[in-house]
C-alpha positions, 0 to 999 in steps of 0.5 A: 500500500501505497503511503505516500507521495514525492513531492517537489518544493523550495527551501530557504537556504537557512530552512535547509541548514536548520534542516540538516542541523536538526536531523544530524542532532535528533538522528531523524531522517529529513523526511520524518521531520518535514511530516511532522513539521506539517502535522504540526503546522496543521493542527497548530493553524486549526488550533488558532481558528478554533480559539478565533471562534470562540473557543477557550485558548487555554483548554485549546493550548492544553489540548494541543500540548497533551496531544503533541507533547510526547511526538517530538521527544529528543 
């Protein structure tokens, strides 16, 4: 089963050497961490709308670290 996608995009060169810094420091692949830096921007961006709705920002803040707090241990 297929799961998942090439896909081409450009970094800022700064972007590419944090990059390469992190995964030399975390022992991750590039790829795990650009998946879960989406993952992460997503759930963060829904985060914020939902709080710009009207939803309490601690319980949503609190919500989002106890469902991301223990993915990007070191």
């Amino acid at each position: 089963m297929i799961t998942q996608t090439a896909i081409g995009c450009k970094l800022d060169c700064d972007t590419l050497e944090e990059l390469k810094t992190e995964a030399a420091t975390s022992g991750k692949k590039c790829n795990r961490i650009i998946n879960d830096a989406i993952t992460l921007y997503v759930h963060w961006a829904d985060m914020c709308r939902r709080i710009e709705c009207g939803s309490a920002p601690n319980i949503e803040i609190n919500s989002f670290y106890q469902e991301h707090k223990y993915k990007w241990r070191y």
